[in-house]
DRENDO-1510 file (C-alpha; in Angstrom, 1 decimal, always signed):
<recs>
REC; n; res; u; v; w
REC; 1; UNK; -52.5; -16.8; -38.0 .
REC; 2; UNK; -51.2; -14.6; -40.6 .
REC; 3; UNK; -47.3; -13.8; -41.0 .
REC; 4; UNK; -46.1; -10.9; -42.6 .
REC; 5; UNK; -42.7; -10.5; -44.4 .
REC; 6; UNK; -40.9; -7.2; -45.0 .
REC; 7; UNK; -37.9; -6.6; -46.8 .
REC; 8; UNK; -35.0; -5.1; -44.8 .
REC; 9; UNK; -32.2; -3.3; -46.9 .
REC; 10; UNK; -29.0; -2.7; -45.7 .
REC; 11; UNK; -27.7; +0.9; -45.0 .
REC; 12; UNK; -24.7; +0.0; -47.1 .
REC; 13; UNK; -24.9; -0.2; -51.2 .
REC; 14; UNK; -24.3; -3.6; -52.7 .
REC; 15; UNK; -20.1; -2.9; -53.6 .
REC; 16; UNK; -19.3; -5.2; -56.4 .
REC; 17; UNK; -16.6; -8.0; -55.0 .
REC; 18; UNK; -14.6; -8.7; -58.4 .
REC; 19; UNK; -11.5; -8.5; -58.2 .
REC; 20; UNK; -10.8; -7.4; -61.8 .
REC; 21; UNK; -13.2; -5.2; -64.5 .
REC; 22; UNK; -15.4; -7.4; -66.5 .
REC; 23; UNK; -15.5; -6.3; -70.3 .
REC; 24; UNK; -18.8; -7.8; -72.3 .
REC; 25; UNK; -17.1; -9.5; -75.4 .
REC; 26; UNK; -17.6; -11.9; -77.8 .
REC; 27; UNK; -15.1; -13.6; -79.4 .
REC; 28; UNK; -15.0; -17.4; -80.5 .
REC; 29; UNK; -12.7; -19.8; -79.1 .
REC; 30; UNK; -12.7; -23.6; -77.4 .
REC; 31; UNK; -11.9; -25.3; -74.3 .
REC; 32; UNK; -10.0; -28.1; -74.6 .
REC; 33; UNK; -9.6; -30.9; -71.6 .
REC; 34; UNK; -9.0; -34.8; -71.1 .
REC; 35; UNK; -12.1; -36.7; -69.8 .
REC; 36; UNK; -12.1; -39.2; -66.9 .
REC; 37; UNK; -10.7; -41.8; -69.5 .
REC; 38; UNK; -7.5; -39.3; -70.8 .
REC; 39; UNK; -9.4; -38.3; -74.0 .
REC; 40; UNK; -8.8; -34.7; -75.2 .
REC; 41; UNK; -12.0; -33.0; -75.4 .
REC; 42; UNK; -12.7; -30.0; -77.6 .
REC; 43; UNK; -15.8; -27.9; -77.5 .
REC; 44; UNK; -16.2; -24.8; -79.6 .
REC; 45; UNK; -17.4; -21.1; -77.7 .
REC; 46; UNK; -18.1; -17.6; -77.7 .
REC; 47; UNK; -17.0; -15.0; -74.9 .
REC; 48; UNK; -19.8; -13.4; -73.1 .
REC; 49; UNK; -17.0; -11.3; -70.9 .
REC; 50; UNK; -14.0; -11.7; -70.1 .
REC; 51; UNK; -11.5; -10.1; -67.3 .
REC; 52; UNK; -7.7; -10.5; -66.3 .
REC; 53; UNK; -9.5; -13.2; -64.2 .
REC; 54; UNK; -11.9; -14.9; -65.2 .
REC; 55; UNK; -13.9; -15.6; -68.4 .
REC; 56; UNK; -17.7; -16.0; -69.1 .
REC; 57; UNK; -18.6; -18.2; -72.0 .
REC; 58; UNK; -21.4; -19.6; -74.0 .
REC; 59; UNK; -20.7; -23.7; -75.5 .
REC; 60; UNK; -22.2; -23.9; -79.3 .
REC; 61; UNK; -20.8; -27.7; -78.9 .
REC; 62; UNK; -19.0; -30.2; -77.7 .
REC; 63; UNK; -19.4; -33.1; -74.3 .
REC; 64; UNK; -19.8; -31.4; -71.1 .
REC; 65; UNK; -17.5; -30.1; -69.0 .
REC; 66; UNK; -17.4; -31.5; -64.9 .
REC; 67; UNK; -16.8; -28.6; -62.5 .
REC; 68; UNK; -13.7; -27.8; -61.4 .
REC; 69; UNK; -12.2; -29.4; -64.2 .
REC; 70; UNK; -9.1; -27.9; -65.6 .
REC; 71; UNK; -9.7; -26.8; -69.0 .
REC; 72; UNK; -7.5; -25.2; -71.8 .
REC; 73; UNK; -9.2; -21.7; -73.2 .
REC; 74; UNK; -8.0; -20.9; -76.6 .
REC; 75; UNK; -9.3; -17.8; -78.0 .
REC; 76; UNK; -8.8; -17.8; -82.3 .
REC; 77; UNK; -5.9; -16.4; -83.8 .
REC; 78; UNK; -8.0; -14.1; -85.6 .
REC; 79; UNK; -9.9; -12.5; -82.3 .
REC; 80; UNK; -7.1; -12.1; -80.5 .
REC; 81; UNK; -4.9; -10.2; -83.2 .
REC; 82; UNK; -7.9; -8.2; -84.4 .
REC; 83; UNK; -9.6; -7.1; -80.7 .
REC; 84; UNK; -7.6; -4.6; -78.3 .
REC; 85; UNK; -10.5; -5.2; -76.1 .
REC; 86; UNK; -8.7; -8.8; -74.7 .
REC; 87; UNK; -7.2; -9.0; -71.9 .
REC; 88; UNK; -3.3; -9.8; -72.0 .
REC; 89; UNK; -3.9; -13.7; -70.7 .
REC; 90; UNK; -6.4; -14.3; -73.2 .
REC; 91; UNK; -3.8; -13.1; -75.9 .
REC; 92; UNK; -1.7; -16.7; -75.1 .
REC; 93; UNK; -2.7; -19.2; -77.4 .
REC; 94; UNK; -3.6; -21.0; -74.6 .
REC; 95; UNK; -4.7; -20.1; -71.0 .
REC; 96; UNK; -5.3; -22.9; -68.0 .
REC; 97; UNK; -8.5; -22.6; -66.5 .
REC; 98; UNK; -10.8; -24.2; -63.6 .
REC; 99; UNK; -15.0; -24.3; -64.4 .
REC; 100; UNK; -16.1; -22.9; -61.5 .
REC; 101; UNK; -19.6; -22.6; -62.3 .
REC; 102; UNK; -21.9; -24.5; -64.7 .
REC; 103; UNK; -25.0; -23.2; -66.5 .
REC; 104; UNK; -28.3; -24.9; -67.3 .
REC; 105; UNK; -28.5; -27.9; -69.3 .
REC; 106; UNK; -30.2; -27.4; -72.7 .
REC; 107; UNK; -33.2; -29.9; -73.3 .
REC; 108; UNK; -31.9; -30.5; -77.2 .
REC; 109; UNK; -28.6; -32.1; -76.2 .
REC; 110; UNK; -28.4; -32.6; -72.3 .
REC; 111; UNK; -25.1; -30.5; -72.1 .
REC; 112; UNK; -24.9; -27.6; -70.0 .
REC; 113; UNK; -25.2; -24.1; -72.5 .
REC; 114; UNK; -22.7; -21.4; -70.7 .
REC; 115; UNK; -19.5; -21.9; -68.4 .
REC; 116; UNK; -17.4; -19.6; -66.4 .
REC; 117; UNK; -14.1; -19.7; -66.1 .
REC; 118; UNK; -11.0; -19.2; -63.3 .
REC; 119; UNK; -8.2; -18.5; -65.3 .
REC; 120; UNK; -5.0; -19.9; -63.6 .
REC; 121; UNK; -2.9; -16.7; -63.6 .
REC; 122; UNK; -1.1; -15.1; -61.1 .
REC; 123; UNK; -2.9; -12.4; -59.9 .
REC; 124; UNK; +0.0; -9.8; -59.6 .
REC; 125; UNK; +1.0; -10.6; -63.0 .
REC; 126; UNK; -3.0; -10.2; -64.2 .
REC; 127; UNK; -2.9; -6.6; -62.1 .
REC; 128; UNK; +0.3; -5.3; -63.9 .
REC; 129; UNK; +2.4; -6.0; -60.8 .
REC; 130; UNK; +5.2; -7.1; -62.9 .
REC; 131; UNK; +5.9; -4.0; -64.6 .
REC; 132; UNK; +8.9; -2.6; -63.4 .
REC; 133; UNK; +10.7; -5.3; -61.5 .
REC; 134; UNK; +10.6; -9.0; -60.8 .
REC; 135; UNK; +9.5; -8.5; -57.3 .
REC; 136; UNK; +5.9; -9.1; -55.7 .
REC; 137; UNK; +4.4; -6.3; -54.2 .
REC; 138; UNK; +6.0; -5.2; -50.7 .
REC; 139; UNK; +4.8; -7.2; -47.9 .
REC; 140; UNK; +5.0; -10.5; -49.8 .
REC; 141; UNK; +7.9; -12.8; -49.9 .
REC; 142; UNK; +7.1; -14.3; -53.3 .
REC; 143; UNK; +8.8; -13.9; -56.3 .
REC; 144; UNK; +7.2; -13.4; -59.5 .
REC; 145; UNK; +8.7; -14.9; -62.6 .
REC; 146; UNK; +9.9; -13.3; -65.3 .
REC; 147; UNK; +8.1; -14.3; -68.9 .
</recs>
């Protein structure tokens, strides 16, 4: 008996579900985190892209990093004074962030090489909803807070 497969495509495009507009960009930064013990971990990267979202990056060192575990981004002083191209979170010194995905390990050192990152910022204030007015958008009984 022989089977026969055929591909199928949809009638629809692929539409692209971020929510914000990724930027290629590299710029060197680190995560920093406390391990299961309470150690503060460092670990040096470089953006791959970033967004008002989320962040892409590439580990040059450092222990690695659990998923879901909430993780300090700091981009350097220098990149983020000298590149227009970063987003405003990533302009903070420091930005809270979830892993949310985990690359491949490398076989050298047993620690995964790339990350992605959630940054934990509220989305009306990463869309520029808080331009104008302290209010969230209409239809939502949240406040946004003033910086």
């Amino acid at each position: 008996m022989e089977h026969h497969l055929r591909l199928v495509q949809s009638g629809h495009p692929r539409r692209d579900q971020r929510a914000g507009q990724r930027l290629t960009l590299r710029v060197p930064g680190q995560l920093v985190w406390k391990d299961a013990r309470g150690a503060t971990r460092l670990a040096r990267v470089m953006t791959r892209d970033v967004s008002d979202l989320g962040i892409a990056v590439d580990c040059l060192d450092g222990s690695a990093i659990p998923l879901y575990r909430l993780v300090y981004v700091q981009i350097d002083r220098s990149a983020r004074e000298r590149t227009n191209e970063l987003p405003d979170p990533l302009r903070r010194p420091a930005v809270l962030s979830a892993v949310y995905r985990v690359g491949p390990s490398r076989e050298s050192t047993g620690t995964p090489g790339s990350y992605a990152l959630r940054l934990m910022v509220e989305p009306e204030r990463a869309a520029g909803a808080g331009k104008g007015g302290d209010r969230a958008p209409a239809g939502s009984d949240r406040f946004v807070r003033s910086a």
